[in-house]
N, C-alpha and C positions, 0 to 999 in steps of 0.2 A: 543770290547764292549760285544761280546757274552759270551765272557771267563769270564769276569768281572760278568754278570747276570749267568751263569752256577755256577760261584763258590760262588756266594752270598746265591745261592737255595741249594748249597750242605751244605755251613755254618750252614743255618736257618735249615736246615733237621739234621746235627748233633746236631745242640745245644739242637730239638726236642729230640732227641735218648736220648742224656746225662741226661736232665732234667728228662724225662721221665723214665726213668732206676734208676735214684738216689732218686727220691721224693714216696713216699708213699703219697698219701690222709689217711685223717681221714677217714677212715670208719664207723664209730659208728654212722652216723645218716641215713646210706646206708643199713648197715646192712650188709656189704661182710667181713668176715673175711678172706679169703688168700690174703698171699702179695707174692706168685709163680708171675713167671716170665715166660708168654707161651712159648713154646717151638715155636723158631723158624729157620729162615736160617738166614747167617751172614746179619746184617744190611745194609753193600756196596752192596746187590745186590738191596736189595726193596729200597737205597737210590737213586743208580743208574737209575733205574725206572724211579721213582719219578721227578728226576731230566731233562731227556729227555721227560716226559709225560706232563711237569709242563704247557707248553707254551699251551698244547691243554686241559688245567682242564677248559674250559670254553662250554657254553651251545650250540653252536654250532658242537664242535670237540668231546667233552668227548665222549659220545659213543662209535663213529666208533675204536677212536682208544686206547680207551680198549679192542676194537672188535681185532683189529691192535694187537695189545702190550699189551696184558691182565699183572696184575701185577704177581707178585711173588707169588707162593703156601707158603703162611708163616702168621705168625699173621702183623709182620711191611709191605707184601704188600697187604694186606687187611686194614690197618689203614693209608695208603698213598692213597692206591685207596678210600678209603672214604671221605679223605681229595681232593683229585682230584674233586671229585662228590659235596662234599660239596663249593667248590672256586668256582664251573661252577653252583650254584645252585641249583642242586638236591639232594637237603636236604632229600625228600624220598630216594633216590637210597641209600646218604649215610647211610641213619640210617639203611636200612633193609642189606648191609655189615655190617656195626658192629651188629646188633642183632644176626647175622652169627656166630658172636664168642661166644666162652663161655664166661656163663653170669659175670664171675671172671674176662674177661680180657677187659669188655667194657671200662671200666672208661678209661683204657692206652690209648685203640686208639683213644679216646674222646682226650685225653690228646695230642696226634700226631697232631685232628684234629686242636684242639687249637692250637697248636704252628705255624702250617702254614695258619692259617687265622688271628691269631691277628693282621700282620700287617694292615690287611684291616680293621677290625675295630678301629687301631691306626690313621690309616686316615681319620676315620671318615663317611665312608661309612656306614652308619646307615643298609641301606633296605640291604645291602648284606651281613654284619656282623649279624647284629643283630639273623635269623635264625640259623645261625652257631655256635653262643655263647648259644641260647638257648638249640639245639641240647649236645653241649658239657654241658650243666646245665641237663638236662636229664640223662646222665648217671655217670656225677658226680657231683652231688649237692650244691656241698661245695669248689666248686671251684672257690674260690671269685673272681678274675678276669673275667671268663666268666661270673658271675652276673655284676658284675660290667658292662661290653660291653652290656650286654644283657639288664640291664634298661637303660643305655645310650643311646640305638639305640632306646628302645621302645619310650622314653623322646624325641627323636630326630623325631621320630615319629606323635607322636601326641597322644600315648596311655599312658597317665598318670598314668593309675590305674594298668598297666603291669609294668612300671618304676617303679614305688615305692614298687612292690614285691621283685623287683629284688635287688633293692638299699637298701633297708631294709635289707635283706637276706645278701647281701656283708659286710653292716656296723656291722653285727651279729657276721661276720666271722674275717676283717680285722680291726685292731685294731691301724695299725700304723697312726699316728698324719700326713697325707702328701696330696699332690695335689688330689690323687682319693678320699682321704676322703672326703675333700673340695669342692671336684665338687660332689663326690655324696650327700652333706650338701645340697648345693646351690639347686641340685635339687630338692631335697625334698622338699627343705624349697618353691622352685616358685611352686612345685604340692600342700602343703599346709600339710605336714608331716612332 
C-alpha cells in the first residue's frame, strides 16, 4: 500500500515538473517578461525530497523535519518546500520561501505549489485549499484555476463578496463552455452577480 501512495506522490510531483516546464502564463497583466528557466539541480533529487517529506508536510511535523531533511539547494527544492509549508498550512512560511526567489521565477513555484495542493481543494476542502489557491493567485494572477478554487472555497465559506472576485476574474480568463463554468455561473448567480 506504501508503494502504491509513494508512487502516486512521485506521479502527481512529475506531472507538476512536466506541466510546469512546458506551460508559459500570460504575462502581460503581471508585467514579467522572461520565460528563463532557473537554473537548477536535476528534478529527481528535489522530487525524491518531496516524496519521503510528503507524509510529515503537516502542522504538527513540518518544521522539525525540514529541521531533519532540509530540502534541496535548487529553485524545485525551494518550490516543494513551499508546497510542504503550504499542505501543513503555513501559508506564511511558504510565501516568505517563494519571496526567496527571484522575482522572475515566483509564478513556477506558485505553479509546483498548485499542482500538489489542487487535489485538496478537488475535495473540497474549502478552509485548507482555499489559502493555498489564493497564495498561488498572488504570484500568478491569471491562473484561472487557482481563482476558480479560490472563490469556491471563499463561497464555501461564507465570504461572498471575496467569491465573486475570484469567480469573476476566472470567468475573465476561462472561456471554455464546461462544468467550472457552470458552477462558477451558479455561484454567482446564488451571491446575486
Amino acid at each position: 500500500m506504501r508503494n502504491l501512495y509513494v508512487a502516486g506522490w512521485l506521479f502527481a510531483a512529475l506531472m507538476a515538473w512536466v506541466g510546469i516546464r512546458g506551460m508559459a502564463p500570460d504575462r502581460s497583466p503581471v508585467g514579467m517578461a522572461s520565460r528563463e528557466t532557473p537554473a537548477s539541480t536535476p528534478m529527481g533529487e528535489a522530487t525524491r525530497w518531496f516524496t519521503a517529506m510528503r507524509p510529515y508536510c503537516n502542522a504538527v511535523e513540518v518544521e522539525t523535519r525540514h529541521r531533519w531533511t532540509p530540502p534541496p539547494r535548487s529553485f524545485e527544492g525551494s518550490a516543494y518546500s513551499a508546497a510542504c509549508y503550504a499542505l501543513a498550512g503555513r501559508i506564511d512560511r511558504a510565501r516568505a520561501i517563494i519571496d526567496g526567489l527571484e522575482e522572475a521565477h515566483r509564478w513556477r513555484a506558485a505553479g509546483i505549489v498548485f499542482e500538489l495542493a489542487h487535489p485538496v481543494a478537488d475535495a473540497g476542502d474549502d478552509r485548507s485549499a482555499g489559502p493555498i489557491m489564493e497564495m498561488v493567485v498572488d504570484y500568478w494572477p491569471n491562473h484561472y484555476m487557482a481563482l476558480y478554487h479560490a472563490g469556491m472555497a471563499r463561497m464555501g465559506l461564507g465570504d461572498r463578496a471575496g467569491a465573486r472576485d475570484y469567480l469573476e476574474r476566472f470567468l475573465a480568463l476561462y472561456h471554455v463552455d464546461d462544468g467550472w463554468t457552470a458552477s462558477a455561473r451558479a455561484a454567482l448567480e446564488e451571491i446575486g452577480g
